[in-house]
VMD Tcl script that builds the backbone (N, CA, C; Angstrom):
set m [mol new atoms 258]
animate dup $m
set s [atomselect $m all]
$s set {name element resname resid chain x y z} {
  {N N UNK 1 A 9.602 -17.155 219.758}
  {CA C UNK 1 A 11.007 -17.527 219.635}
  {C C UNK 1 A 11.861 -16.676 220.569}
  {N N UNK 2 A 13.006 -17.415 220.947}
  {CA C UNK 2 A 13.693 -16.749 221.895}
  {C C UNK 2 A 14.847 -15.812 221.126}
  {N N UNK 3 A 15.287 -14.876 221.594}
  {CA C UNK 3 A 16.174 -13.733 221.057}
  {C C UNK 3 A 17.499 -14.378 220.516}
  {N N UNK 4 A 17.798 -15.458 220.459}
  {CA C UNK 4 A 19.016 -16.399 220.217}
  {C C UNK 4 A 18.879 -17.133 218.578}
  {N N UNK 5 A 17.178 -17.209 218.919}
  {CA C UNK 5 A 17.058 -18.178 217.956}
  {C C UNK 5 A 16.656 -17.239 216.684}
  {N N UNK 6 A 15.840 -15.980 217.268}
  {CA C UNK 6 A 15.654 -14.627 216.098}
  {C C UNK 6 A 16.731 -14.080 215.382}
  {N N UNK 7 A 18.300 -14.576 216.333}
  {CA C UNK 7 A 19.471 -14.123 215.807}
  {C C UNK 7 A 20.058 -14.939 214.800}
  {N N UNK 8 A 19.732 -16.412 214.843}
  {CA C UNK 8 A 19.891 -16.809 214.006}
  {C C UNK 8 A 19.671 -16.954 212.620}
  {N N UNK 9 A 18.301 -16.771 212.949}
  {CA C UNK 9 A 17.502 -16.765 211.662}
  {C C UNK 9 A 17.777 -15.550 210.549}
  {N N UNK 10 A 17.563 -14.199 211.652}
  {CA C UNK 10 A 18.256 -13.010 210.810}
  {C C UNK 10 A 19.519 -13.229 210.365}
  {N N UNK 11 A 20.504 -13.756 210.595}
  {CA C UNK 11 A 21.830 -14.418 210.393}
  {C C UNK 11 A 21.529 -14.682 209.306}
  {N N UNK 12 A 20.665 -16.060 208.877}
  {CA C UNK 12 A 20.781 -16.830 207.355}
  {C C UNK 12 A 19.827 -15.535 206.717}
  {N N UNK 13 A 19.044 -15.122 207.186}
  {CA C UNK 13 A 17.915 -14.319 206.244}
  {C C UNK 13 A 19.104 -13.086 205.646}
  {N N UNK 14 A 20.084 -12.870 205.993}
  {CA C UNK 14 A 20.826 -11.695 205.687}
  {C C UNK 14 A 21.763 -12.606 204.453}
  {N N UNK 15 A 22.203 -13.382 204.283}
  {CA C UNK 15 A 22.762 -14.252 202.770}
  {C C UNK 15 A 21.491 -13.763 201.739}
  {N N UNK 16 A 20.069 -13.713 201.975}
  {CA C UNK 16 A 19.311 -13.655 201.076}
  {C C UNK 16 A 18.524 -12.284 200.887}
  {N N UNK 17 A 19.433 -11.179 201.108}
  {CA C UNK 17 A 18.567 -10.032 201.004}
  {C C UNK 17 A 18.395 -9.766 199.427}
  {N N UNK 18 A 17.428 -9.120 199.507}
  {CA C UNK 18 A 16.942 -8.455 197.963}
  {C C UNK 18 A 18.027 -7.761 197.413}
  {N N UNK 19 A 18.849 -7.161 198.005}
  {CA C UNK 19 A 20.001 -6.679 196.855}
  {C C UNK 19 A 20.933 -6.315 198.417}
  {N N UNK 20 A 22.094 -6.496 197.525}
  {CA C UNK 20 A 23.616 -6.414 197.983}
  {C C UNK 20 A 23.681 -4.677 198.593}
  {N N UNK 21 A 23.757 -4.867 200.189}
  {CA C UNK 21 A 24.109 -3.987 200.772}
  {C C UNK 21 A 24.969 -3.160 200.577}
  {N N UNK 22 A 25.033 -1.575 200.658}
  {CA C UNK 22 A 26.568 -0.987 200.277}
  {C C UNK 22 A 27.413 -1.443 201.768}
  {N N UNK 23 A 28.727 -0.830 201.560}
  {CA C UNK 23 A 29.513 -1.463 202.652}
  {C C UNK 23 A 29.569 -0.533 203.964}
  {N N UNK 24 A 28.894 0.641 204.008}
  {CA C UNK 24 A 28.520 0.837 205.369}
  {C C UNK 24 A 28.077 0.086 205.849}
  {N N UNK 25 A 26.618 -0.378 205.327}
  {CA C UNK 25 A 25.884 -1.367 205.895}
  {C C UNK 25 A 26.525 -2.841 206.125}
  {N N UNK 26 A 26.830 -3.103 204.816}
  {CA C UNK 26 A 28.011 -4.556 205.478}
  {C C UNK 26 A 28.813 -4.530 206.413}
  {N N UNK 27 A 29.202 -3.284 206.809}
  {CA C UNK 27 A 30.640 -3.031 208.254}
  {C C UNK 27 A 29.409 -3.181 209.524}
  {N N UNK 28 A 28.182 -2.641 209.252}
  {CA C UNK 28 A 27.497 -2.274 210.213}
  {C C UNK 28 A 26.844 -4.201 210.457}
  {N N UNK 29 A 26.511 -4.978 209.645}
  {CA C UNK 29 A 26.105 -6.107 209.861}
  {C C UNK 29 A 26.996 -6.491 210.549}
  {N N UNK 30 A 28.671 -6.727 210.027}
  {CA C UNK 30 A 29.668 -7.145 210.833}
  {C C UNK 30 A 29.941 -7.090 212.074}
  {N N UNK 31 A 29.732 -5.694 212.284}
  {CA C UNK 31 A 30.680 -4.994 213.458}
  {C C UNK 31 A 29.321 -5.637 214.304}
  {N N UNK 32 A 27.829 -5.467 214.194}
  {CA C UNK 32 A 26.989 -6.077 215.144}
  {C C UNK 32 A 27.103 -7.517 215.169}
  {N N UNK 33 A 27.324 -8.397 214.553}
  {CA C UNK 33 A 27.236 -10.070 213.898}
  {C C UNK 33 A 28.720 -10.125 215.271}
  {N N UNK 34 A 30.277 -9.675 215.280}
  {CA C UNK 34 A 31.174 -9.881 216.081}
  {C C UNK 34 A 30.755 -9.581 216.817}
  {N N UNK 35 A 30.147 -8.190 217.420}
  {CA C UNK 35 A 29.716 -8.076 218.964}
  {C C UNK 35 A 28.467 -8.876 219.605}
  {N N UNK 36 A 27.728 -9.220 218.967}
  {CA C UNK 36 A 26.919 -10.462 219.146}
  {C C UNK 36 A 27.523 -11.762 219.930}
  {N N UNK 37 A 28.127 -12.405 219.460}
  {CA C UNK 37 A 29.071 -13.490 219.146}
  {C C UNK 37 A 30.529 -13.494 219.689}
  {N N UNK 38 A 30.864 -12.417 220.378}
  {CA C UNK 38 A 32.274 -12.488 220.576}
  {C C UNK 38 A 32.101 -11.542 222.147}
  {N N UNK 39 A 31.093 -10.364 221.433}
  {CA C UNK 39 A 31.119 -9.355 223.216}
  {C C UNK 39 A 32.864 -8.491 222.321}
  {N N UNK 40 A 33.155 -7.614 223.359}
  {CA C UNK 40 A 33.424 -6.680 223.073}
  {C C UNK 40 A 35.316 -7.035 222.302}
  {N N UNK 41 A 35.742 -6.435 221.479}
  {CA C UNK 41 A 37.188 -6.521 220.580}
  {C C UNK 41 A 38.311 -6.644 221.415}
  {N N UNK 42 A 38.528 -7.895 221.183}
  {CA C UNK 42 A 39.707 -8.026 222.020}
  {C C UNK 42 A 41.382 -8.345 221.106}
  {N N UNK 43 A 41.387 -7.962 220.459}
  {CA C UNK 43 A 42.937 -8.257 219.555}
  {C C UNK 43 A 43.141 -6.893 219.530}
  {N N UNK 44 A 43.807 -6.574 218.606}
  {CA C UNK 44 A 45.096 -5.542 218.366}
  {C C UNK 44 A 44.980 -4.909 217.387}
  {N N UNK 45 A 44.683 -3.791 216.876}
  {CA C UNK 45 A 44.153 -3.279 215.444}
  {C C UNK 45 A 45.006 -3.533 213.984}
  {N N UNK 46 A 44.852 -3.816 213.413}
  {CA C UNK 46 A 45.558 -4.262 211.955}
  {C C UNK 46 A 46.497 -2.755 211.714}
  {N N UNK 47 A 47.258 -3.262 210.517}
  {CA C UNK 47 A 48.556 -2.092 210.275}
  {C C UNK 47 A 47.264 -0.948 209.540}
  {N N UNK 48 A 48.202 -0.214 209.407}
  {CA C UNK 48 A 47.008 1.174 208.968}
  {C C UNK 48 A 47.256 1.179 207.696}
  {N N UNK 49 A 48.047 -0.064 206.869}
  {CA C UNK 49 A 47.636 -0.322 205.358}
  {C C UNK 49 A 46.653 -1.405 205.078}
  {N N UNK 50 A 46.167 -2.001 205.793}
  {CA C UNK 50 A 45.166 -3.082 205.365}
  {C C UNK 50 A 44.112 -2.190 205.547}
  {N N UNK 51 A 43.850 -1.500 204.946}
  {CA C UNK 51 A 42.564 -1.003 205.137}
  {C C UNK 51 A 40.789 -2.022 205.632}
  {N N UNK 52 A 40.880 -2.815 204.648}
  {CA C UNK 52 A 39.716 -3.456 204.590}
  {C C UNK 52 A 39.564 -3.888 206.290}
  {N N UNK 53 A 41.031 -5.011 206.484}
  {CA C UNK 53 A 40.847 -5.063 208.150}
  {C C UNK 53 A 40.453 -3.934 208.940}
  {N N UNK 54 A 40.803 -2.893 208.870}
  {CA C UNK 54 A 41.057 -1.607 209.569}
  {C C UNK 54 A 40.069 -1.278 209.904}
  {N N UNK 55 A 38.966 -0.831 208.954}
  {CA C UNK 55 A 37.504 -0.538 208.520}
  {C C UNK 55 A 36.719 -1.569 209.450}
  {N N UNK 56 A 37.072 -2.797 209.559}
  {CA C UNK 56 A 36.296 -3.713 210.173}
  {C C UNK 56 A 36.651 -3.694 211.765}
  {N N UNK 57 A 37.709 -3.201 211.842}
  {CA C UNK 57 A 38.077 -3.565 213.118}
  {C C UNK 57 A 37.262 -2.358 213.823}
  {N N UNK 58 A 37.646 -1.140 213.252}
  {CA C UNK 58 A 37.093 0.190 213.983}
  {C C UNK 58 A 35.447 -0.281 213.698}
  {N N UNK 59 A 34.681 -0.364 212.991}
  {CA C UNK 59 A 33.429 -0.475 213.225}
  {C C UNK 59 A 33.278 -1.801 213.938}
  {N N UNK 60 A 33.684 -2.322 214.985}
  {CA C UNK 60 A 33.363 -3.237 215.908}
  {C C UNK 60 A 33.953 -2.779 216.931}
  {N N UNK 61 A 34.485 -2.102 217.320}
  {CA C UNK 61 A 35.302 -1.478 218.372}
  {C C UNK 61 A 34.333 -0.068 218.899}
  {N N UNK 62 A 33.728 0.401 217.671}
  {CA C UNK 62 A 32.584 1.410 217.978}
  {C C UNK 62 A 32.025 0.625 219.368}
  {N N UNK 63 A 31.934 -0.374 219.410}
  {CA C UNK 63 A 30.491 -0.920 219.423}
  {C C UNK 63 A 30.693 -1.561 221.086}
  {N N UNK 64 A 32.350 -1.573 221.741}
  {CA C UNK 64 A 32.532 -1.735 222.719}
  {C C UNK 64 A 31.575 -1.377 224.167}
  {N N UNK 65 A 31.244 -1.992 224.392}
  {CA C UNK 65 A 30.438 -1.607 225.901}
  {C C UNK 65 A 29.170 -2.182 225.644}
  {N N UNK 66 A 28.548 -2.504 223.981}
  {CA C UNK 66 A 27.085 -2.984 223.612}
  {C C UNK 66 A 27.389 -4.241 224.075}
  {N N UNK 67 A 26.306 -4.312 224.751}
  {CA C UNK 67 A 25.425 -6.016 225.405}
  {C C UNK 67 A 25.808 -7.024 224.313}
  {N N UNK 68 A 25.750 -8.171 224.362}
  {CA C UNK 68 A 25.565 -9.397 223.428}
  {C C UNK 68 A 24.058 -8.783 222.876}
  {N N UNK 69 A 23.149 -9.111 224.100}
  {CA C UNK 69 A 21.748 -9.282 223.411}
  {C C UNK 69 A 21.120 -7.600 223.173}
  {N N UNK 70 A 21.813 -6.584 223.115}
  {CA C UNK 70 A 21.405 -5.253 222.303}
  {C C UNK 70 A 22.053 -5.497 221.145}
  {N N UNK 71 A 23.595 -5.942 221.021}
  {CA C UNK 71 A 23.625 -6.167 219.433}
  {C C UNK 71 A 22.999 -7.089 218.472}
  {N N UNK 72 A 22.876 -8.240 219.413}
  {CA C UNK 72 A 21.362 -9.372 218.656}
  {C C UNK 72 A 20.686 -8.234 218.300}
  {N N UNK 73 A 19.764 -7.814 218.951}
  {CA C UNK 73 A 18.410 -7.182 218.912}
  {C C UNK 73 A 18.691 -6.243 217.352}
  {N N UNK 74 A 20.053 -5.399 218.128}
  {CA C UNK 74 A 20.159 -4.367 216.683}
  {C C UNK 74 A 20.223 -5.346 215.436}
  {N N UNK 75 A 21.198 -6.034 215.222}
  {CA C UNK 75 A 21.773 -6.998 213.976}
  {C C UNK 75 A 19.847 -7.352 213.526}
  {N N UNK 76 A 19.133 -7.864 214.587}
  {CA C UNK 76 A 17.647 -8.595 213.520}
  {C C UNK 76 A 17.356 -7.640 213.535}
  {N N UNK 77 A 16.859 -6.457 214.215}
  {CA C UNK 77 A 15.956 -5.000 213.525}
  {C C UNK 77 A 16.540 -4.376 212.032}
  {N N UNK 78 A 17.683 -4.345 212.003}
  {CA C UNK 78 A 18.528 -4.251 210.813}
  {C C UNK 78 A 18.436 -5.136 209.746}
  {N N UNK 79 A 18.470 -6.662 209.899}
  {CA C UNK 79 A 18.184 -7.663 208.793}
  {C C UNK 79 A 16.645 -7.301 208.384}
  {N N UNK 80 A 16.119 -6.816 209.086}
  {CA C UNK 80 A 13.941 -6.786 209.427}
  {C C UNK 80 A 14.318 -6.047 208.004}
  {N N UNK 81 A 14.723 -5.050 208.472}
  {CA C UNK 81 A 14.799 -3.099 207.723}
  {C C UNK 81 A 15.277 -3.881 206.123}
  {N N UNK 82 A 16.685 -4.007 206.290}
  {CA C UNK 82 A 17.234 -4.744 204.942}
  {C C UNK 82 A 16.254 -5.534 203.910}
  {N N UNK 83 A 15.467 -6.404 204.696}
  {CA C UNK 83 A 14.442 -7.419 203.887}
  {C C UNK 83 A 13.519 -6.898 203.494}
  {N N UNK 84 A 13.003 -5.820 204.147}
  {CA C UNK 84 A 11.641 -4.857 203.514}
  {C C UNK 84 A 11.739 -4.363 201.897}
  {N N UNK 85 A 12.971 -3.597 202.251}
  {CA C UNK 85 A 13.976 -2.824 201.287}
  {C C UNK 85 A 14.088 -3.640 199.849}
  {N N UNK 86 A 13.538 -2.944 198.726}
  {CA C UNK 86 A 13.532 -3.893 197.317}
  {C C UNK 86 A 14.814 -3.289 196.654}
}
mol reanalyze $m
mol bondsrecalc $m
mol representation Tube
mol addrep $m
């Protein structure tokens, strides 16, 4: 399978992990899942009371300069890791 189509799959396989990620890890699915899919943050950072936005925005903004296909790669090595995990 090609690296597009592994991304996908880790995509749906991540709805069905064995138990509910804490939310590092959910920022960390995110922030790789947007840089995947989008390439590097291009809007404007949320007010510094929305936290939840805030949190999301900075952990995708980390991530500025990562490839499309290094954050694929990371996002399925990460879903791999997640699915092992009971």
């Amino acid at each position: 399978m090609d690296q597009k189509t592994l991304f996908e799959k880790a995509v749906s396989d991540s709805k069905e992990l064995p138990s509910r990620p804490d939310n590092e890890i959910l920022l960390r699915l995110y922030s790789l899942y947007k840089q995947a899919t989008e390439g590097d943050i291009n809007t404007d950072p949320p007010g510094m009371f929305e936290f939840v936005a805030r949190a999301k925005y900075d952990a995708w903004h980390k991530l500025k300069g990562t490839t499309v296909e290094d954050a694929m790669q990371q996002y399925i090595d990460l879903v791999a890791e997640l699915s092992t995990k009971k």
